[in-house]
C-alpha positions in Angstrom: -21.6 53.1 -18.0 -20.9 49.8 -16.7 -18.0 47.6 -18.3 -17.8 44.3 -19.7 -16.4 41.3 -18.2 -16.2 38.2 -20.0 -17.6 35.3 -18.1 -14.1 32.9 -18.5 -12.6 35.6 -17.1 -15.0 36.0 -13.8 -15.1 32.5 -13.5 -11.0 32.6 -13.3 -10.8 35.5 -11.0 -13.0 33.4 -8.6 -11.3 30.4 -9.3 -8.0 31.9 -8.6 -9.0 33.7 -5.3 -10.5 30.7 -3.3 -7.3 28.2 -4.6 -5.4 31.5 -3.0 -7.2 31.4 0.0 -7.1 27.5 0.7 -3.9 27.6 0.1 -2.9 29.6 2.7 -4.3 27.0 5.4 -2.9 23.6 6.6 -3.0 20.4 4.5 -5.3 17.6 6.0 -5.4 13.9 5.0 -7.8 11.2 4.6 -6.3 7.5 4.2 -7.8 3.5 4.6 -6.7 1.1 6.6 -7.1 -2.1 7.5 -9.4 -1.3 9.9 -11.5 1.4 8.6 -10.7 5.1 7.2 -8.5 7.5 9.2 -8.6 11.3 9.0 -5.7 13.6 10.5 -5.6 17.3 10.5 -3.5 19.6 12.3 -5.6 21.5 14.6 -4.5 22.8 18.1 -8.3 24.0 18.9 -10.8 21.4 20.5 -13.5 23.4 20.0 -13.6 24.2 16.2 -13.1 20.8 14.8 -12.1 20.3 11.0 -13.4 16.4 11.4 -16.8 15.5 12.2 -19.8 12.8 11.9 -22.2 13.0 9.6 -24.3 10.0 10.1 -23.9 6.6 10.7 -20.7 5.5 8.8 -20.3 8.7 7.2 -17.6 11.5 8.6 -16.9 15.1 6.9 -13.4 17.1 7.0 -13.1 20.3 5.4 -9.7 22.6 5.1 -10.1 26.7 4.4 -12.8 29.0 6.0 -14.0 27.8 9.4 -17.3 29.7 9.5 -17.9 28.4 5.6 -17.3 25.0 6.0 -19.0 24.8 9.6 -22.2 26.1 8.0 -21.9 23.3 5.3 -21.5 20.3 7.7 -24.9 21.3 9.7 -26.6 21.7 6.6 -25.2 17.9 5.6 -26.4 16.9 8.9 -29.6 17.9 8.7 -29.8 17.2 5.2 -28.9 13.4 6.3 -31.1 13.0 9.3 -34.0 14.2 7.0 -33.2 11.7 3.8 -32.6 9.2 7.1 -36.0 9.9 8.4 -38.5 9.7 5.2 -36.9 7.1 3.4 -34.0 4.5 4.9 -31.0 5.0 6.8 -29.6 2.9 4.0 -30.3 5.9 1.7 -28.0 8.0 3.2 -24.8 7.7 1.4 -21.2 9.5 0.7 -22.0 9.6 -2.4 -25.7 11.2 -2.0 -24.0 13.5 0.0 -21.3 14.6 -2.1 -23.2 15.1 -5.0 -25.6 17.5 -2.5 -22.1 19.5 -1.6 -21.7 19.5 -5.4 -24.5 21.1 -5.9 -24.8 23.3 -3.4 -21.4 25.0 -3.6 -21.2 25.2 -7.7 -24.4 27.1 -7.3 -22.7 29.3 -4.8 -19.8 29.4 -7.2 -21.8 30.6 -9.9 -24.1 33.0 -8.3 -22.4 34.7 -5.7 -19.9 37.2 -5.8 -17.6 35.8 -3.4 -17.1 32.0 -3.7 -16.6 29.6 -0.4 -12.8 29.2 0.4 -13.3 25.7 1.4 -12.5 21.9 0.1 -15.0 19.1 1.5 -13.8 15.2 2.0 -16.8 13.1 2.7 -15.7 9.1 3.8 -17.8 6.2 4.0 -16.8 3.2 5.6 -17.7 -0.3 4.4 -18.0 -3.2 5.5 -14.7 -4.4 3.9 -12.0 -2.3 2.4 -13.8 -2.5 -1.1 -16.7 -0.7 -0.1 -15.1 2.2 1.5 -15.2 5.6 -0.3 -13.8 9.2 -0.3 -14.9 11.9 -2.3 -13.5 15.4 -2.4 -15.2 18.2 -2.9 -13.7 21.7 -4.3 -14.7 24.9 -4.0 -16.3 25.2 -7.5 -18.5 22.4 -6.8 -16.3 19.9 -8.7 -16.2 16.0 -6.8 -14.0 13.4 -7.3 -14.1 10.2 -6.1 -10.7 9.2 -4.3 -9.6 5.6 -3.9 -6.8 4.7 -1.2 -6.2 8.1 0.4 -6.9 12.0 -0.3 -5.1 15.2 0.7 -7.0 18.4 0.9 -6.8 22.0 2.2 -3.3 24.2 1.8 -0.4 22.6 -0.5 -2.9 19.4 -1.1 -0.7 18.5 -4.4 2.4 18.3 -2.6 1.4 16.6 0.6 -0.7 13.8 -1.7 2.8 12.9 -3.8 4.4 12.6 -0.3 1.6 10.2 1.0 1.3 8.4 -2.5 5.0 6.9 -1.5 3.9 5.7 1.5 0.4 4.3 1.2 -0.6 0.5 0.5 -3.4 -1.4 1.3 -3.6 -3.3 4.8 -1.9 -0.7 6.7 -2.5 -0.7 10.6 -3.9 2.2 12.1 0.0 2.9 13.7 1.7 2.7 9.9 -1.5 4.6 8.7 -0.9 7.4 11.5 2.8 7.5 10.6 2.4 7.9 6.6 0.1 10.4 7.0 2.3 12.4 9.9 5.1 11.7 7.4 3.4 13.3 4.2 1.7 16.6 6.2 5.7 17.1 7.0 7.3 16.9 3.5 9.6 19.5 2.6 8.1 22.4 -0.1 8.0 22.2 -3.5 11.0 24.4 -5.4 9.7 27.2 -6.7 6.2 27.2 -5.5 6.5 31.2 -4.1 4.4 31.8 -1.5 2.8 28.6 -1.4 5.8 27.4 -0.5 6.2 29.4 3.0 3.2 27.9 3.8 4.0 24.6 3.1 6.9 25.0 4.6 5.5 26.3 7.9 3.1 23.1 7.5 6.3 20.4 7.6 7.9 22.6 9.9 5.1 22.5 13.0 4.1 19.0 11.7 7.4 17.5 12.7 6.5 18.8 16.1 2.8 18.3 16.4 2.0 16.6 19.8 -1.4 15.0 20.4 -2.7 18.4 21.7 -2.0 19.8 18.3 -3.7 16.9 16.5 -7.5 16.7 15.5 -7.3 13.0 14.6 -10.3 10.4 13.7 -11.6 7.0 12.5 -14.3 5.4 11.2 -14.0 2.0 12.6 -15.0 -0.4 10.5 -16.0 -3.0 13.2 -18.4 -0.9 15.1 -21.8 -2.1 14.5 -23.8 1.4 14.2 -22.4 4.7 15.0 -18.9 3.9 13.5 -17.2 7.4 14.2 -14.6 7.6 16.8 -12.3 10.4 18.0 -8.5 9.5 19.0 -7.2 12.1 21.7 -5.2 11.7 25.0 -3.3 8.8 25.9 -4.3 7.1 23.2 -3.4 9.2 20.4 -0.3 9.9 22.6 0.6 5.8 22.4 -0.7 6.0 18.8 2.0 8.6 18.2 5.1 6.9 20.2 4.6 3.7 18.3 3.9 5.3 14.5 7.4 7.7 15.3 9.5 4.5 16.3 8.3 2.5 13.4 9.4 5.1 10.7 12.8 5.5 12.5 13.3 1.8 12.4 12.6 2.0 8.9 14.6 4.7 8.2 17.5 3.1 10.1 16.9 0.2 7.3 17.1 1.6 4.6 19.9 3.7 5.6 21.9 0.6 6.6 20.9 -1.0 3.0 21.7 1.3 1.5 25.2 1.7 2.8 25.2 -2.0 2.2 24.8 -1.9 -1.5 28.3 0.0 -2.8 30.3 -2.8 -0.7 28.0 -5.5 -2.5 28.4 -3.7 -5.8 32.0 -3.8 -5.4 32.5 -7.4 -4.2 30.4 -9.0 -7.8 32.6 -6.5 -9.8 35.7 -8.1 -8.6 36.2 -11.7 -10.7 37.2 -14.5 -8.6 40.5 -16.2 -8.2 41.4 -19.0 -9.7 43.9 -22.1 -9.7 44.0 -23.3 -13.1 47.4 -22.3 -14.7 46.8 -19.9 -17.9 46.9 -20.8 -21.3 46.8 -18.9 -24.4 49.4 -16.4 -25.0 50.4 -13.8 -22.7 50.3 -9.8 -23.6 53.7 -9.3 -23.6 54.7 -12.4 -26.1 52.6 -11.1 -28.6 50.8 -13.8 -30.9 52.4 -16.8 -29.2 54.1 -18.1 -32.5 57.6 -18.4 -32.1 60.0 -16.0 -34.4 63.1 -17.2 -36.5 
C-alpha cells in the first residue's frame, strides 16, 4: 500500500537536496563596471566552460551540475537564435530569457523526481550602465533581478556579503577583477558545518588561482555587435598583476591609517598649554576666602 507524502514536504526534500548539492561547488560572480559586465569563475578546465554567449549582448554562467547546466545553455541558444530569427534581434532579451529558464526549470522542479542542481545568471549589457541587467536563476525556477553585482553557485551568501563591501559603481575592469578575486577568497562563515569546508577550500585555492585556473569574461560595452569577450593569457595574466598590486596598496593604506588614528586620538585628548597665569582658587586653598 503506498504511503502518503505531503506535498510541503516533497517540495522541501527537493529543495533541500539541490541547495546541498550546489553548495558543494565553487562560488562564481557576476559584477558591472564601467565598461560593461564582468563574469569570473574559478575553472582550471578550457574545455567545459561555466561562462558563455548567448546572443548578441547577452552571456550565461551557471554554478552546480556541468552536464545540467550545459544542456540549458544550448537550449537558450537555440531558443534565442530562433526568437532572433522570426521576429527582431531586438526581441531577444535577458529578461525573455530568464523568464524562459524560469519556466523551464520550475516545471522540472515540479514534475521530476530529481530536480537540476544548478543556479543560472543571465547578463545583458547596455548601452550605458543603467541599462545593464543580471538576473539569477535558482534551481526551483525562482528569478531575481540583481542590480550592481551577483554571486552564485557554492557559499553564494557568503561570497556576495564579501563583494557587497567592495563594489561601487565606475569601477575599472582591474578594481572590478580585484573585488571579485577578493570576495571568491573570503574566509567561511562560523558555524556553517560542511558548507564551511567548502568555502573554505574556495578562499583557500582562490588566493592562489593563476590565470590558468580562471574562466574569466566580459561583455564589453563598446563593441558594436557581438559584445562577448574572453580574457585569458597574457592579458588576464596583466589583468591579474595590476588588480593584486592595487588591493595591497590599499591595504597598506588603510593599515598605515589606521595605525595613524590612536596617535591622532591621543594628541586632541591632550589640552593645550597655555601662558596666561591662573586665576580662581587653587585645590589645595580650598574656597579662596581667607580664614580668621
Amino acid at each position: 500500500m503506498p504511503f502518503y507524502v505531503s506535498p510541503e514536504q516533497v517540495m522541501r526534500d527537493k529543495a533541500d537536496y539541490a541547495r546541498s548539492r550546489i553548495a558543494r561547488g565553487r562560488s562564481c560572480v557576476a559584477l558591472q563596471y564601467a565598461g560593461g559586465i564582468l563574469m569570473v569563475a574559478p575553472n582550471p578546465s578550457t574545455a567545459l566552460h561555466k561562462i558563455s554567449e548567448l546572443y548578441d549582448r547577452i552571456a550565461f554562467a551557471a554554478g552546480g551540475r556541468y552536464n545540467e547546466y550545459e544542456a540549458l545553455r544550448k537550449a537558450g541558444v537555440t531558443y534565442a537564435d530562433v526568437t532572433g530569427y522570426q521576429f527582431d534581434r531586438r526581441d531577444v532579451t535577458a529578461r525573455a530569457l530568464a523568464n524562459w529558464y524560469a519556466q523551464t526549470l520550475g516545471g522540472i522542479f515540479t514534475d521530476s523526481n530529481k530536480p537540476y542542481e544548478v543556479e543560472i545568471v543571465v547578463a545583458e549589457v547596455g548601452v550605458t550602465p543603467d541599462n545593464d541587467q543580471i538576473y539569477r536563476i535558482t534551481f526551483d525556477g525562482s528569478v531575481s533581478d540583481e542590480p550592481g553585482f551577483v554571486a552564485f553557485g557554492g557559499q553564494a551568501d557568503q561570497v556576495a556579503a564579501a563583494l557587497k563591501e567592495r563594489f561601487h559603481d565606475g569601477m575599472t575592469l582591474t578594481e572590478a577583477l580585484g573585488a571579485a578575486l577578493e570576495a571568491l577568497a573570503a574566509p567561511p562563515a562560523q558555524g556553517s558545518g560542511s558548507g564551511a569546508s567548502s568555502a573554505a577550500g574556495n578562499g583557500a585555492q582562490a588566493l592562489e588561482l593563476n590565470a590558468a585556473q580562471l574562466e574569466v569574461a566580459i561583455l564589453d560595452r563598446a563593441r558594436a555587435h557581438r559584445t562577448f569577450r574572453r580574457l585569458r593569457g597574457p592579458r588576464l595574466e596583466e589583468l591579474l598583476a595590476e588588480s593584486r598590486a592595487a588591493t595591497s596598496s590599499d591595504a597598506s593604506a588603510a593599515a598605515d591609517s589606521a595605525s595613524d588614528a590612536p596617535a591622532a586620538q591621543a594628541a586632541e585628548a591632550t589640552p593645550p598649554a597655555s601662558d596666561e597665569p591662573p586665576t580662581g582658587p587653587s585645590s589645595a586653598s580650598g574656597d579662596g576666602i581667607p580664614k580668621p
